[in-house]
Residue frames as qw, qx, qy, qz and C-alpha x, y, z in Angstrom:
[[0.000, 0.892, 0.452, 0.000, 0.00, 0.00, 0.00],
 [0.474, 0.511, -0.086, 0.712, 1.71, 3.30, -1.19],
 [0.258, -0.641, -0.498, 0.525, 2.21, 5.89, 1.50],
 [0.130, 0.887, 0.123, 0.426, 0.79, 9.64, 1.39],
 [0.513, 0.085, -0.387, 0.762, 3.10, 11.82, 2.67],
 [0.269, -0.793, -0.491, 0.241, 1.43, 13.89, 5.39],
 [0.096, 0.907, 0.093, 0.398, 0.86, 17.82, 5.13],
 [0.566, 0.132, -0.500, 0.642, 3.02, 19.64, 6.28],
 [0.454, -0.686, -0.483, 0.298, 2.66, 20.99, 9.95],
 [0.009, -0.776, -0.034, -0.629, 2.50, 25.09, 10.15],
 [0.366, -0.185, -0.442, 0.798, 4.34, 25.83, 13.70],
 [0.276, -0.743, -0.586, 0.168, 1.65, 27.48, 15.76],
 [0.433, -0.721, -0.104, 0.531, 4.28, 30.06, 16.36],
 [0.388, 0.138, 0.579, 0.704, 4.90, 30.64, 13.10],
 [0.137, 0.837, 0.355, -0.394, 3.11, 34.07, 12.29],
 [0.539, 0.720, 0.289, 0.327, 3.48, 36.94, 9.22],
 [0.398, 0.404, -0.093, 0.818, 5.51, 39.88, 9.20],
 [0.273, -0.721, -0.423, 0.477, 5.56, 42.08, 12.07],
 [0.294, 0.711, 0.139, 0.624, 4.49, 45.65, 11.46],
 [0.386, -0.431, -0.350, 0.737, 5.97, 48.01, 14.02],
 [0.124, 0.965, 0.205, 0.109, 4.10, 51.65, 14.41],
 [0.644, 0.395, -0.016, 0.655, 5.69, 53.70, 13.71],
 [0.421, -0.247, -0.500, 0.715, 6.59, 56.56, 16.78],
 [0.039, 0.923, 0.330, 0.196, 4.18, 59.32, 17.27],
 [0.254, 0.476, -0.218, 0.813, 5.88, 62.65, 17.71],
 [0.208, -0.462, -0.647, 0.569, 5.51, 63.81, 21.56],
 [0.169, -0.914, -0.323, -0.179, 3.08, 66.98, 21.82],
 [0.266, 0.439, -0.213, 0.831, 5.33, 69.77, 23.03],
 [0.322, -0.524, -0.713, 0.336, 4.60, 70.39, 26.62],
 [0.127, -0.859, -0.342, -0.359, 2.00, 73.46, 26.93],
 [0.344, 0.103, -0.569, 0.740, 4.06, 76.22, 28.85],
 [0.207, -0.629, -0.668, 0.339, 2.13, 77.24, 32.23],
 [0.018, -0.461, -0.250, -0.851, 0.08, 80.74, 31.72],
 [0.040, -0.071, -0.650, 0.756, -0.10, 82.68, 35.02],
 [0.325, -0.361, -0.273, -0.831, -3.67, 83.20, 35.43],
 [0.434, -0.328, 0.500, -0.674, -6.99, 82.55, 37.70],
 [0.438, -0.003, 0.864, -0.247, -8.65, 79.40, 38.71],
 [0.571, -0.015, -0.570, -0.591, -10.94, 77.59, 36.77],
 [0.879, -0.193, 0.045, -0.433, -13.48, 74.76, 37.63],
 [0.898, 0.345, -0.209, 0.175, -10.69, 72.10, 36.35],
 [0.366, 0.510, -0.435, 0.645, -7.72, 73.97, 38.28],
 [0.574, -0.728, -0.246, 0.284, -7.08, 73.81, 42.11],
 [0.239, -0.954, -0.099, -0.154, -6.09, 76.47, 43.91],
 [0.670, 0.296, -0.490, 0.473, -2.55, 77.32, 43.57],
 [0.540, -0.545, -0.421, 0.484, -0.56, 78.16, 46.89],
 [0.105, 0.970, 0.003, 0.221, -0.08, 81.36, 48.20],
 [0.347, 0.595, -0.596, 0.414, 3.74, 82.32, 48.77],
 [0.116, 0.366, -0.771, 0.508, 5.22, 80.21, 51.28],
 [0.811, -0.047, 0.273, -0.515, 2.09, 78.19, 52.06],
 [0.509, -0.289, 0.811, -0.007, 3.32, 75.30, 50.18],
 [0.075, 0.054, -0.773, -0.627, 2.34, 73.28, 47.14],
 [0.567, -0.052, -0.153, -0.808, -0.83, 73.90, 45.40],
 [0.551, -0.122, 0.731, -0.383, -3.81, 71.51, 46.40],
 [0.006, 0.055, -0.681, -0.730, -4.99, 69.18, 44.53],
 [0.457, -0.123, -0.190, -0.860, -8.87, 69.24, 42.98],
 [0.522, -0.237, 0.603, -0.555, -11.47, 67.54, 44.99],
 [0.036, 0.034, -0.944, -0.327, -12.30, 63.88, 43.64],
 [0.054, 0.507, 0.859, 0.029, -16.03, 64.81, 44.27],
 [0.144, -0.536, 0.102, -0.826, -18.02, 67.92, 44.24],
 [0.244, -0.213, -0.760, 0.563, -19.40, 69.30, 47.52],
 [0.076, -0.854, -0.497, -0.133, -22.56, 71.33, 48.02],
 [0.210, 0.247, -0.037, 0.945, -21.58, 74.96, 47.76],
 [0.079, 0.346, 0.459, -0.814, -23.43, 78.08, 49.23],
 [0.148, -0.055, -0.771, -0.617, -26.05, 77.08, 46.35],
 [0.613, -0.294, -0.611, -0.405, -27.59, 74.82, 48.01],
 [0.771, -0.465, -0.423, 0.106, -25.98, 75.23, 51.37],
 [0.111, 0.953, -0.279, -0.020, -24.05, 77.63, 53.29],
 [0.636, 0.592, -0.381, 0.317, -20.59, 77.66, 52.74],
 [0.310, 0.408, -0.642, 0.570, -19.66, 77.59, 56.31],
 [0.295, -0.615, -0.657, 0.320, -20.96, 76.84, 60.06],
 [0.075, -0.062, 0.043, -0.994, -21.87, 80.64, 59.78],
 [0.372, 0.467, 0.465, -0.654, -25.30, 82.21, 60.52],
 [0.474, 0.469, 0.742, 0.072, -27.86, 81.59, 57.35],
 [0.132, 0.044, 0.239, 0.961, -27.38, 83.96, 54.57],
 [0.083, 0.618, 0.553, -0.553, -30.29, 86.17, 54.60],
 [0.155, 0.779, 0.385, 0.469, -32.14, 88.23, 51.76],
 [0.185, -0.245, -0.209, 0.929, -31.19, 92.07, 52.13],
 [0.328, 0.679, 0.404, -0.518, -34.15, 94.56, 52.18],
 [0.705, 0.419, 0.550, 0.160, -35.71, 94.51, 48.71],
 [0.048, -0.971, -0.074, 0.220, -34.72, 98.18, 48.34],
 [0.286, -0.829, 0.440, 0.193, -31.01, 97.67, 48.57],
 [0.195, 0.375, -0.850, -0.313, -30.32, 94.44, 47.10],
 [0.956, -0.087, -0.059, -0.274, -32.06, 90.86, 46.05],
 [0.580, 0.416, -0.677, 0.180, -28.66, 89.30, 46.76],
 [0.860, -0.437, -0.259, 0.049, -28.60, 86.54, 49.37],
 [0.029, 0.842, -0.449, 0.298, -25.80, 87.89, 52.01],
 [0.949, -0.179, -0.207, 0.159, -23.76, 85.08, 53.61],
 [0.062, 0.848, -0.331, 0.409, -21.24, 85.48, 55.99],
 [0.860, 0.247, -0.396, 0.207, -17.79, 83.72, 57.17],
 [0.580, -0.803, 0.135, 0.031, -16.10, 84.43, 60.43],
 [0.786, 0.309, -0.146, 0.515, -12.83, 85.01, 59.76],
 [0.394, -0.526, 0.102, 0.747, -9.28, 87.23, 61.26],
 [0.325, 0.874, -0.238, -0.272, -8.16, 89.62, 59.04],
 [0.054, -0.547, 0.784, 0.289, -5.11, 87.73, 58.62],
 [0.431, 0.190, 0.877, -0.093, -7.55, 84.49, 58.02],
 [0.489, 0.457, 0.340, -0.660, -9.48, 86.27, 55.32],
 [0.380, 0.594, -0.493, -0.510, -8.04, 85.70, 52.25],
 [0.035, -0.066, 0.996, -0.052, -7.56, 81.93, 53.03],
 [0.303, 0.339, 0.758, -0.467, -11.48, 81.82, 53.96],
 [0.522, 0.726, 0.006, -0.448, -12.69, 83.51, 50.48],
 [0.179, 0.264, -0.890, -0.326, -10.20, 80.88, 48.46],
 [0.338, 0.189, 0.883, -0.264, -12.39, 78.20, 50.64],
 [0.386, 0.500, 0.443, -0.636, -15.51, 79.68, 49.50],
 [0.349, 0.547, -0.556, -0.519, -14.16, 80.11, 45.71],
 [0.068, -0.309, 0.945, 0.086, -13.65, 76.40, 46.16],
 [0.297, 0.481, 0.791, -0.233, -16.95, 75.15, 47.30],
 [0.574, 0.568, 0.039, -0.588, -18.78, 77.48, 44.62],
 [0.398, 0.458, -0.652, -0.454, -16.53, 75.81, 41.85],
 [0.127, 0.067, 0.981, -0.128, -16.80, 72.40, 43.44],
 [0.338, 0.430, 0.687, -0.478, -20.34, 72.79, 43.03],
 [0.371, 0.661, 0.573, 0.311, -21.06, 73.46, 39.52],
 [0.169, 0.934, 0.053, -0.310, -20.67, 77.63, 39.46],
 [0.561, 0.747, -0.026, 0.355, -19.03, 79.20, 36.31],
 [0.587, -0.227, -0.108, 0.770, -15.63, 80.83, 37.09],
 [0.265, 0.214, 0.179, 0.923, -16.55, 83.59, 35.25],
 [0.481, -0.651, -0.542, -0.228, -19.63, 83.77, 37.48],
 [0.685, -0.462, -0.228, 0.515, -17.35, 84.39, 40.68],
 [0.189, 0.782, -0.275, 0.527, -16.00, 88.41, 41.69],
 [0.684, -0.587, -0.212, 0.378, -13.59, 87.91, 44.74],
 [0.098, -0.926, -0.020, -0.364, -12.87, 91.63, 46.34],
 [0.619, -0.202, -0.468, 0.597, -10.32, 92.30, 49.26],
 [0.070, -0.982, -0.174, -0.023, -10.86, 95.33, 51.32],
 [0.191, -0.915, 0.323, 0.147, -7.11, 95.69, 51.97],
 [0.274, -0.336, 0.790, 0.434, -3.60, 94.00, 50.33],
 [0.677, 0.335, -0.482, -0.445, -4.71, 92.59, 46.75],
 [0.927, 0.114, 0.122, -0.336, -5.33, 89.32, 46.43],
 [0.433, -0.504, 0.619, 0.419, -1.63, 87.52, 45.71],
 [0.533, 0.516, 0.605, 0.289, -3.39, 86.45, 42.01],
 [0.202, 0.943, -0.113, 0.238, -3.99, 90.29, 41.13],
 [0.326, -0.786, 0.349, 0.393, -0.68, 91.43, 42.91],
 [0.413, -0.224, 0.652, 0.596, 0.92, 89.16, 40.28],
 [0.474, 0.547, 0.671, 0.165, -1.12, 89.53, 37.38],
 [0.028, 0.980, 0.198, 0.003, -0.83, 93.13, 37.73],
 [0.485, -0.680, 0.368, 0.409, 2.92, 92.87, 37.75],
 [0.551, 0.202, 0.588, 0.557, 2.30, 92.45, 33.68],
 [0.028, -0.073, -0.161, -0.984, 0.45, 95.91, 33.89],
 [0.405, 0.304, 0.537, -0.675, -3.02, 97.13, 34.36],
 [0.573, 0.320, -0.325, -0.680, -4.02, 96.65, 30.54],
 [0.351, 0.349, -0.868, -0.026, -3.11, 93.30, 30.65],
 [0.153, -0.065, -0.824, 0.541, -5.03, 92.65, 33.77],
 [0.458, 0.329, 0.235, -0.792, -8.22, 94.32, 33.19],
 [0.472, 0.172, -0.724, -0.474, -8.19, 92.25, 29.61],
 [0.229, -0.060, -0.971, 0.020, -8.61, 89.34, 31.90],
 [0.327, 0.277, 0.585, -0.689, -11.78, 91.06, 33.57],
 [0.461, 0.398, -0.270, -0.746, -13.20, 92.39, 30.32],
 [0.311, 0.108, -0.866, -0.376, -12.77, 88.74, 28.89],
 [0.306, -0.355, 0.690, -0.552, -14.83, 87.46, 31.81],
 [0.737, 0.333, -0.562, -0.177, -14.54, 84.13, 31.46],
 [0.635, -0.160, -0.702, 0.280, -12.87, 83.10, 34.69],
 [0.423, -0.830, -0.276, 0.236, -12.73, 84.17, 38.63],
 [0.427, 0.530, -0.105, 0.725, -11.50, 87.57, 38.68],
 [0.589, -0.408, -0.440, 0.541, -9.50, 89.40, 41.78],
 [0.018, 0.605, 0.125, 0.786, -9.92, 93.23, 42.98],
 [0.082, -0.027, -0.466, 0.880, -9.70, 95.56, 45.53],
 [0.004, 0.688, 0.721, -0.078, -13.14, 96.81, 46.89],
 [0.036, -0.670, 0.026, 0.741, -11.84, 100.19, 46.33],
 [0.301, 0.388, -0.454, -0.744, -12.34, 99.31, 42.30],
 [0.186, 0.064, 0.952, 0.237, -14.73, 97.46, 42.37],
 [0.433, 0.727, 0.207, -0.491, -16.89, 100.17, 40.62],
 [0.196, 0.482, -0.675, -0.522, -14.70, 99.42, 37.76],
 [0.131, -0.079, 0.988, 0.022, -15.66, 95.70, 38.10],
 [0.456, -0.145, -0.705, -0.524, -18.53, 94.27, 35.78],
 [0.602, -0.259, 0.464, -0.596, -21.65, 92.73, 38.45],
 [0.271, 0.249, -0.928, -0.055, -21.33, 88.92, 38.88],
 [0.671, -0.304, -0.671, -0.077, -23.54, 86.04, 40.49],
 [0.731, -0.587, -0.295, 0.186, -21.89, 85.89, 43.26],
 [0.374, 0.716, -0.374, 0.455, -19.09, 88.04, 44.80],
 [0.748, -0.403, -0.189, 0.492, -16.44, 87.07, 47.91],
 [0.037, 0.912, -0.117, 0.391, -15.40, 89.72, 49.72],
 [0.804, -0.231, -0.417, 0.355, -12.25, 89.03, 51.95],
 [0.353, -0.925, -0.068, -0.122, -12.10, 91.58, 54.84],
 [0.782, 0.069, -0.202, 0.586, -8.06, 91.27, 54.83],
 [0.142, 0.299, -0.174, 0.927, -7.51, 95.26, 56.65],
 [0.029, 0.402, 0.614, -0.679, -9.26, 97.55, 58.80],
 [0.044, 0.620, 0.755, 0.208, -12.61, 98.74, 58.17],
 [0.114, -0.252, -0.146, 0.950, -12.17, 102.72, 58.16],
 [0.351, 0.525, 0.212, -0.746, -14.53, 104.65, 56.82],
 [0.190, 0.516, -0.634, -0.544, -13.62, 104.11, 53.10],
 [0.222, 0.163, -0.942, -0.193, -13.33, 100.95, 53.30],
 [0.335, 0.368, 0.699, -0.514, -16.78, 100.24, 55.47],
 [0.523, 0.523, 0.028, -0.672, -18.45, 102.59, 52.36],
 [0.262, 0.430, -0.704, -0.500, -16.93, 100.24, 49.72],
 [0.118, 0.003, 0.983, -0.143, -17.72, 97.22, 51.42],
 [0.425, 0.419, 0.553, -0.581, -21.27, 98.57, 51.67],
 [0.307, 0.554, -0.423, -0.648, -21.34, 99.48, 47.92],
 [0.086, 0.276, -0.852, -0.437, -20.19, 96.33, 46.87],
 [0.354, 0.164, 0.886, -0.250, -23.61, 94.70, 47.23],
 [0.464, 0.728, -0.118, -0.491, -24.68, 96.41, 43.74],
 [0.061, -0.428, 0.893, 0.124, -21.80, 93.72, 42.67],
 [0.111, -0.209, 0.970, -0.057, -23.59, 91.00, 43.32],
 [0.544, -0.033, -0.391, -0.742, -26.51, 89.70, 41.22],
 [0.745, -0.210, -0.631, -0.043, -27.32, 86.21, 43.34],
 [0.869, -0.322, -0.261, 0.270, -25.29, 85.54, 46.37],
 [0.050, -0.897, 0.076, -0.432, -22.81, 87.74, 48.90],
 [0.927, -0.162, -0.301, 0.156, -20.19, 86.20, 50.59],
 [0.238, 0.724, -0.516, 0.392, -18.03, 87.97, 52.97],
 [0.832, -0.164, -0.408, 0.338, -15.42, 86.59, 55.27],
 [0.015, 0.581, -0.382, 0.718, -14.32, 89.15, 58.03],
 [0.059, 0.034, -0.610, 0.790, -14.94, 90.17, 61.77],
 [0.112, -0.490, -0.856, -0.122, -18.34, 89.72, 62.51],
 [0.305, -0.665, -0.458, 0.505, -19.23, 92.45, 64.10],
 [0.126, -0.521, 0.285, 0.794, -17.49, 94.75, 61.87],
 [0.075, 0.221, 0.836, 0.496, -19.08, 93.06, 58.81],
 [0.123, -0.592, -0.760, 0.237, -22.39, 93.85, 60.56],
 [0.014, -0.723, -0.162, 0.672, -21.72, 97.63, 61.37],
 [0.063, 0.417, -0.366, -0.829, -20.29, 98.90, 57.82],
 [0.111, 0.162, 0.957, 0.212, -23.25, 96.73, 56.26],
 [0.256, -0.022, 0.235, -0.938, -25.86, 97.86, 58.22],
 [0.812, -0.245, -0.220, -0.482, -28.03, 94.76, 58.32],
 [0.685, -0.395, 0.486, -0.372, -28.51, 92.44, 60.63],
 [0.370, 0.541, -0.748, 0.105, -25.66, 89.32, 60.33]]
């Protein structure tokens, strides 16, 4: 009986030409562009505080839907004066500026536009304007005008400043005269929500409502 010679056997391992991709080009890393927060950005540090945090891995209920601190219940001002909700943070002076980042935080954590957000100081700028403003005032107003994100400002111009949602006011100085009238002013600012962070008492007097 003749024999059939048997097929040959194809090694399993036995495979076609490898094609090798061929290396995408890296993306040029984006250089960093001082500017303010966004929703998407945490809060760099402020000098000598240490490295920036990073962004919460959940939101949290802002002063939306809740206040923004164990503080006393923001309160409707008299219909006259303003329909903004006033809300209000116990803080030092030296504690204010920290306590109106907080507040920035929880609004963004919660769903609010940046470009919704006006945070005031009654006394030192804000360390965001100080530097921003170290590229000039044209440069620095551009970034109001564009408004688009949170933007920083004395309460002493913040008749210059566009009216926002909401506005944080961080009582960082003393409350002279001036500054009491600005503070009082600034509630023309604020189309929703009022948030300041100061001395209670003092918040109270250059206000003139009940805190």
């Amino acid at each position: 009986m003749p024999l059939i010679p048997e097929e040959p056997q194809i090694p399993e391992s036995a495979q076609g030409p490898r094609v090798t991709p061929a290396a995408g080009r890296t993306a040029p890393t984006p250089r960093p562009v001082p500017g303010p927060r966004s929703a998407a950005t945490p809060r760099p540090g402020s000098p000598g505080r240490g490295p920036a945090r990073p962004t919460p891995p959940a939101p949290r209920p802002g002063p939306t839907s809740t206040p923004v601190a164990p503080a006393p219940a923001g309160r409707k001002l008299p219909e006259d004066r303003s329909a903004a909700q006033l809300q209000l943070i116990p803080a030092a002076a030296g504690g204010a500026v920290d306590a109106a980042d907080e507040a920035v935080d929880l609004l963004l954590d919660s769903g609010r536009a940046p470009g919704d957000i006006l945070v005031l100081t009654t006394g030192e700028q804000h360390p965001w304007a100080a530097h921003e403003l170290s590229f000039g005032e044209a440069a620095y107003w551009a970034q109001h005008d564009a408004g688009d994100d949170v933007f920083f400002a004395r309460t002493a111009n913040a008749g210059r400043c566009a009216p926002r949602s909401v506005v944080v006011v961080a009582v960082n100085g003393d409350l002279d005269e001036t500054a009491a009238r600005a503070l009082s002013e600034v509630r023309t600012r604020a189309g929703e929500l009022l948030i300041v962070c100061g001395d209670p008492q003092k918040v109270n007097s250059a206000l003139g409502a009940g805190v």
